[in-house]
N, C-alpha and C positions, 0 to 999 in steps of 0.2 A: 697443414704442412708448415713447419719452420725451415727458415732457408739462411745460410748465411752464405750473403756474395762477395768472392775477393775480388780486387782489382775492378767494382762492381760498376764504373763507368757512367753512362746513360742509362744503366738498368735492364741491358737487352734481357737478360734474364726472367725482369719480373715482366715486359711485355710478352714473351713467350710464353707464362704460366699464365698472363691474364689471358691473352688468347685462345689457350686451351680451356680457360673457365676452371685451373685447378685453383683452390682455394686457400689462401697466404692466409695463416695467424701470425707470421712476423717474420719478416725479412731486415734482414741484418744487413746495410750494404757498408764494404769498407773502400775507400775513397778518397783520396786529396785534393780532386780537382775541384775547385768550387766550381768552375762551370757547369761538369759534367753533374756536380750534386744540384744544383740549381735547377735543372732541367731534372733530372731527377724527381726531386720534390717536387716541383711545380707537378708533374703527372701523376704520383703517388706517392701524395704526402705524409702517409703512415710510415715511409721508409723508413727503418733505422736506423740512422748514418751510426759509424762506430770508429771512423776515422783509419789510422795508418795501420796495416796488418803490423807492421815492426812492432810495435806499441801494444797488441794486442795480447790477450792470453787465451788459447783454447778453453779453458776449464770453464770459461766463461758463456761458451756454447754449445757444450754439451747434449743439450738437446734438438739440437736440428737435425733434420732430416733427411738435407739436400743441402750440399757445398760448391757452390761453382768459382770457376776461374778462368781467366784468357790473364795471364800473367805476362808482363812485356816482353815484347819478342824480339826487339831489335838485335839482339846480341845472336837468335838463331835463322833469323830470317836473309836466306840467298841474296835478297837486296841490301842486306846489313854489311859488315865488317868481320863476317863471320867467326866474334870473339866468341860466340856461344856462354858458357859458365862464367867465362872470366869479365863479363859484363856485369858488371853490378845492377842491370836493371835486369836482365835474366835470370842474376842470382835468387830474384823474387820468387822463382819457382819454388825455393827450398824453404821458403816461407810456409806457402802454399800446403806442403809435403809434412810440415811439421804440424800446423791443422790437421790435415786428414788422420795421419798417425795415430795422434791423439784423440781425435773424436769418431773417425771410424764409421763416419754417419751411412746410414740406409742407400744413399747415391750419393753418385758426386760428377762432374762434368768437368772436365778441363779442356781449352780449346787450344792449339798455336797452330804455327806456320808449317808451311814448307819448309821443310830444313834437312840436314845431312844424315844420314841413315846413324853413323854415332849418336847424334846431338838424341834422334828420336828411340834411339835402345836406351841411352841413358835414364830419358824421362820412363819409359815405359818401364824398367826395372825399378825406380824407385815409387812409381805408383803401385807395382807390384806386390811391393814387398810391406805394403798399407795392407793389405788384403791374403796374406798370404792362405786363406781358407779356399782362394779360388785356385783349383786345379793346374790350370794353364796360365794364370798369369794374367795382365791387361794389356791388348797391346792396342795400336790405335786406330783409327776409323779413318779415313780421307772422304773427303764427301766435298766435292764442287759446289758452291752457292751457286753455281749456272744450271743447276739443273731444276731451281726454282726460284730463279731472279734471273734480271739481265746483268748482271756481273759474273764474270769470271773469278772466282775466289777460291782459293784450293786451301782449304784446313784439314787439319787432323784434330781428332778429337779423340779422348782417353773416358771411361766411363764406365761402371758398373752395371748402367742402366742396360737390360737382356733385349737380345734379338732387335737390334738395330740394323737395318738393310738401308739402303743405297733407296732418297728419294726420287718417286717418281719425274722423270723428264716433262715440264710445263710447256716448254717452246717458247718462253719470254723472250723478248727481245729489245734491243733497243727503244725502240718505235711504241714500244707496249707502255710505256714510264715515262714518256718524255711531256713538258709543257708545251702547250699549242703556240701559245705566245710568251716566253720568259722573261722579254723586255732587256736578255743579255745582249752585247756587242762582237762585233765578230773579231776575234784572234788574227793578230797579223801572222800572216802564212810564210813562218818560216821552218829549214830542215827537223828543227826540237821540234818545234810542233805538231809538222807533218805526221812524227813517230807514234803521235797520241790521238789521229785521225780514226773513226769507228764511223763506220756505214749504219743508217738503222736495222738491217737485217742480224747487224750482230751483237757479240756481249761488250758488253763494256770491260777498263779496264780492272782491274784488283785496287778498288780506292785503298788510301792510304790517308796517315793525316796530317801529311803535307802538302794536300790538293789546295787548301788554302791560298796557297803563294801562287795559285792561279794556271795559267795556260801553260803547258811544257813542263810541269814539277809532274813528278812521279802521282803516279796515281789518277790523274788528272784527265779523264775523256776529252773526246773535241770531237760534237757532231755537227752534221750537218743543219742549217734552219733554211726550210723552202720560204721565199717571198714572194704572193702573189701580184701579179702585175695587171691590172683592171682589165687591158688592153691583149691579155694572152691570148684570146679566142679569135683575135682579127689578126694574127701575129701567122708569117707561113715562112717555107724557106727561099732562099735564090732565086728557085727554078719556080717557084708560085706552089710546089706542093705541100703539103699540110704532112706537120710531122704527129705522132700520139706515142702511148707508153702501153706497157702491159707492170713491167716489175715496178713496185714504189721506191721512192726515196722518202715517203710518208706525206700527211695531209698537215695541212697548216695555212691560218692568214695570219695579214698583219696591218696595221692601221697604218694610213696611207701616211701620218708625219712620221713613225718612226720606220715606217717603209724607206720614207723618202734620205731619212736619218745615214739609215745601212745602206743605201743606193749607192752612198756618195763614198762610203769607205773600201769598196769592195771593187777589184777588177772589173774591165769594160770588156774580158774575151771569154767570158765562160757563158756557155748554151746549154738551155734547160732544155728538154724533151718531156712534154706531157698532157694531162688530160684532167676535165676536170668528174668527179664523181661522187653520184649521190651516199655520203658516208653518215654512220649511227655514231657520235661517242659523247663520252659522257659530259658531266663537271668539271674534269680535269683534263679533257681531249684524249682521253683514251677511248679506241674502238670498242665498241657494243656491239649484240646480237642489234640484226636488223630490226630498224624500224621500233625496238627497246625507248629509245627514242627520237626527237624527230629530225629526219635523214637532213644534212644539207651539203650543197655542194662543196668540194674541197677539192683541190688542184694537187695532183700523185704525180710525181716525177720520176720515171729511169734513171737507172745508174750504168747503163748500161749503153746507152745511147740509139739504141733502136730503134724502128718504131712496130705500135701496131698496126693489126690489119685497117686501110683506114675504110673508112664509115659516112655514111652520108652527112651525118651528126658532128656542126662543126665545135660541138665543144671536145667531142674525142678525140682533136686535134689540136697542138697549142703547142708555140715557141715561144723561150725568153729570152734575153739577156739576164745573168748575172741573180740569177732567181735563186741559191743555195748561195750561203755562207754557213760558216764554220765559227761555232763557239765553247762556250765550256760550259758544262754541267751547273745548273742550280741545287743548293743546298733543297729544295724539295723532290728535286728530281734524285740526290746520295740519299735519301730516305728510302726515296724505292725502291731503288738499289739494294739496299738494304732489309727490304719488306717492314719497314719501320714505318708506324702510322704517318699520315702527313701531316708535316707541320708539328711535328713531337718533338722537334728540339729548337721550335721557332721561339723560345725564349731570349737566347743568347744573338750574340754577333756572328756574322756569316762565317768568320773564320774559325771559331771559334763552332760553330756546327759542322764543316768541314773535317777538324781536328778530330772531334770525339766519334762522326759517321765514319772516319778511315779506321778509326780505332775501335768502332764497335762489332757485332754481331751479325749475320743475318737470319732474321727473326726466325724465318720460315723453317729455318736450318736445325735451330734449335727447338722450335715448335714439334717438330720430326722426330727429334731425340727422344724427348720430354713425353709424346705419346704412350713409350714402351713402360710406363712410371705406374708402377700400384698405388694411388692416392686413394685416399677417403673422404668425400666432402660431404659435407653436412648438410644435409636438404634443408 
């Protein structure tokens, strides 16, 4: 398969074909960002950079077989300015439009936003009218990245590719992605920030690629991090009775100097309620099937404030002080967000990994599309 990608980014593209094991003879990616080409190349370095679509000529790739694009959205996207067209960087669609035209290839993918029911007849008519052998027309697909990632991410997507249904629901969640220990700092708690508060029960928000700029910028999650306290187990309330949990606020330690670190940043009136339990996870502190590997204690906090039934067993009983704080996402944790290997764009600067994960794909999403594809590999 030859492929040529516009607006081809970090390449989520070519990770969703490596993923599926469909097999690239050449992939064309076009690109300005040197960062994003950097990380690029750096994970596949056969890419063919071919630089700025403006610049480019269809006749030139005539033979490919697959065209993709997520063309810049700012100008349709409900958080924009909603210039739509008259955005010069949404004008890139017509870029896009005049490739297809012209090379007419076997598939093609195009991804954007949420956006206003004109902006999406517009696009969908002139994708249309590329194709007009198809009966009804293209119109376009909406598919939640939530339904296989812990991000909330609403796209539509345009595509020749047949019989595309709505992916299966995973039950991802926060808690499923997050780092046991990230070694971030906790966010001072103000109303901006509050807004971008996420429980681990749930999705995260719609990164963007101005989470860089940190705590309270758009896009920007802010979860919870438990801190265990050595002392939890001998810990009881007022009246001398022992408090426990049933719902988590999730499993986490931390070393007792940067424990001691965040102690000292964080409010003296917040009450933890919890319990500690023998838990399976992995390399990355994500939950495993039991005993997958080897179980160890980990302290599960309520959100709720209740307690459970209590128990003879005094570690099912445990109070804190000040045991959650709140911080913002790590660039390895917008990867998985993303369903993006880890550490795939750990070449660059964190903000700079920020920028191009708001701006990318979610793999899984596209992995999805990509199935419904007549390929032929070569054994």
């Amino acid at each position: 398969m030859k492929v040529l990608s516009l607006f081809d980014g970090m390449s989520c593209g070519q990770i969703a074909l490596d993923r599926l094991g469909i097999k690239v003879d050449k992939y064309y990616a076009s690109e300005i960002d040197k960062y994003a080409m950097q990380v690029t190349q750096t994970n596949f370095p056969e890419t063919i950079q071919v630089g700025d679509i403006c610049k480019l000529d269809p006749k030139d790739f005539m033979d490919v077989d697959l065209i993709l694009a997520g063309s810049p959205c700012q100008g349709f996207s409900f958080a924009g300015k909603q210039l739509a067209f008259d955005d010069p960087r949404s004008a890139l669609f017509f870029e896009f439009i005049r490739f297809l035209k012209e090379i007419k290839p076997k598939y093609f993918l195009l991804e954007n936003v949420k956006m206003k029911k004109d902006y999406l007849q517009i696009i969908s008519e002139q994708v249309s009218a590329c194709y007009p052998e198809l009966p009804f027309g293209i119109e376009p697909i909406f598919i939640n990245s939530s339904l296989v990632s812990a991000q909330s991410r609403q796209r539509y997507y345009w595509t020749n590719i047949p019989n595309i249904t709505q992916p299966e629901e995973r039950g991802i969640v926060l808690r499923d992605i997050l780092e046991e220990d990230p070694g971030e700092n906790p966010v001072k708690d103000t109303a901006r920030n509050q807004r971008h508060y996420k429980n681990l029960d749930e999705k995260s928000l719609c990164m963007t690629a101005t989470m860089y700029k940190g705590a309270g910028n758009n896009g920007m999650t802010i979860v919870p991090q438990p801190i265990i306290d050595d002392n939890l187990d001998k810990m009881t309330t007022k009246d001398g009775k022992a408090y426990a949990l049933t719902t988590t606020y999730g499993a986490a330690g931390a070393k007792d100097s940067l424990e001691k670190k965040r102690r000292s940043m964080i409010p003296t009136n917040k009450i933890a309620i919890g319990a500690y339990r023998a838990r399976s996870v992995d390399e990355n502190g994500n939950r495993v099937d039991w005993k997958e590997t080897k179980p160890k204690q980990m302290l599960e906090v309520r959100k709720d404030n209740k307690s459970n039934s209590l128990s003879s067993v005094q570690k099912d009983n445990v109070l804190t002080k000040d045991q959650v704080y709140w911080r913002k996402l790590t660039p390895l944790e917008c990867e998985r967000l993303q369903t993006v290997p880890d550490n795939y764009t750990n070449y660059v600067s964190n903000t700079q990994r920020y920028k191009m994960l708001g701006n990318g794909w979610t793999i899984e999403v596209i992995a999805h599309i990509f199935k419904n594809m007549e390929v032929e590999n070569d054994s």
